[in-house]
C-alpha positions, -999 to +999 in steps of 0.1 A: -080+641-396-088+670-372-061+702-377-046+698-338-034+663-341-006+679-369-002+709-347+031+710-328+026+735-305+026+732-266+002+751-259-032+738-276-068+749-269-097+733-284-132+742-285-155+721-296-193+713-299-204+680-287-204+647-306-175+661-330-148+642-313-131+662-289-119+634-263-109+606-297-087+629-306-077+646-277-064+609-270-049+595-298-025+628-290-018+621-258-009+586-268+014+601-299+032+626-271+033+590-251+054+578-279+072+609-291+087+611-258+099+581-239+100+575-201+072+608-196+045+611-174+013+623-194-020+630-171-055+631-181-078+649-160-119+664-164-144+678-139-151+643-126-125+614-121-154+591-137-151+612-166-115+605-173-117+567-164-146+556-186-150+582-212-113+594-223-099+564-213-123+542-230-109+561-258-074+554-252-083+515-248-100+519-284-068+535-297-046+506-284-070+479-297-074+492-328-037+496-335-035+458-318-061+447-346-045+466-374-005+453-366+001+431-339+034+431-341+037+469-337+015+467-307+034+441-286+066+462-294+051+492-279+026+482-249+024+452-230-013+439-222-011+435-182+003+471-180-028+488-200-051+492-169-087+512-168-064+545-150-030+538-160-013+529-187+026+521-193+044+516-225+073+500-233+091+528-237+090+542-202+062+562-211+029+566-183-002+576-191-025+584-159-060+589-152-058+616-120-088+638-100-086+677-106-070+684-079-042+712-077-029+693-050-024+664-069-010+677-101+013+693-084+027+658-072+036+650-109+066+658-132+048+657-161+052+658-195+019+664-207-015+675-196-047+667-208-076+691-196-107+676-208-144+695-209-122+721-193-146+750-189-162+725-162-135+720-137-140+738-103-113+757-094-103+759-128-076+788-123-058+770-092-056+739-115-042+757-142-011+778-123-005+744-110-001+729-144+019+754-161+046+748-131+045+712-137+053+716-171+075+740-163+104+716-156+100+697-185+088+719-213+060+702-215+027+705-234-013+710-223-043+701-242-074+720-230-109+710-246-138+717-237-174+721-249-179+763-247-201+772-215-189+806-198-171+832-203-159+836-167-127+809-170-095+803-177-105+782-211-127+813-224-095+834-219-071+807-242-093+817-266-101+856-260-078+872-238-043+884-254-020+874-224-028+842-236-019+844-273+009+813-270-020+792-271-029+775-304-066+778-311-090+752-329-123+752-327-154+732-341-190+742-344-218+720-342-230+721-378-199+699-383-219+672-360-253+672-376-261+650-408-245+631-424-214+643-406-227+634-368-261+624-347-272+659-339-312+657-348-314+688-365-354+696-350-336+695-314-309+719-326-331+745-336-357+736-304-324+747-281-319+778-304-350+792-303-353+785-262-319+801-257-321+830-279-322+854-251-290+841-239-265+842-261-237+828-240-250+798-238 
């Protein structure tokens, strides 16, 4: 089980290499904070809307189905089918959880209870997403998940992790030895291919 999901904190950022389950996980929290806290608004959003409708909520579907499949009467206590949608989902509990664009704009429209920033060293406009984040979550104490796969240091998500004004944050992180064999698909002779082509920049 990956460190975050027992991690309490409201302030959580993850980096992570690819292929070592950043957006499973990053789900299967936002559907534990669905739970956890009844009648709440939780969004998920990433650089492109397509990215949060078929990749972390494909995720979110898996969840569900798998928890379907492994006690069906749980599931039918907790979701109802015709409510679990490809952008939004509602729980029996009150609960929504809702596929939205990166807009500041429209985060700002919410009263939510949790964010989910995925591949957040992506978004455009990253720092007028974020200040409009922290004063949705403002009114309800609320919690953010940022996770990203690292790509520059000139973001908000490199500062989470570097910058001290930002030290409420709790940090995981993963490398990509933790994908390659027989933990993950990496194919070790590309790994080293992109390490020797990018060895003048270390950044990246």
């Amino acid at each position: 089980m990956h460190p975050f999901l027992r991690d309490e904190s409201h302030f959580i950022a993850n980096v992570m290499a690819r292929q070592t389950g950043k957006t499973f996980n990053g789900m299967a929290k936002v559907l534990y904070l669905a739970f956890r806290h009844p009648g709440s608004t939780i969004l998920v959003t990433a650089p492109k809307f397509d990215q949060a409708k078929n990749i972390a909520f494909k995720h979110l579907h898996g969840h569900l189905q798998r928890m379907r499949a492994h006690d069906p009467a749980f599931f039918n206590r907790v979701a109802e089918p015709r409510n679990l949608m490809r952008t939004v989902i509602k729980l029996r509990n009150g609960s929504t959880i809702l596929a939205e664009s990166p807009v500041p704009e429209t985060i700002r429209g919410h009263t939510a209870k949790a964010v989910y920033l995925m591949e957040m060293n992506f978004i455009r406009d990253d720092e007028d997403l974020y200040t409009s984040v922290l004063f949705t979550l403002n009114t309800t104490d609320g919690y953010l998940i940022a996770e990203s796969t690292p790509w520059n240091t000139d973001s908000v998500f490199y500062r989470m992790h570097h910058d001290p004004a930002y030290t409420r944050f709790s940090r995981h992180s993963v490398t990509y030895t933790e994908a390659l064999p027989p933990n993950g698909p990496l194919t070790p002779s590309i790994v080293e291919m992109i390490k020797e082509q990018l060895s003048g920049d270390p950044a990246r």
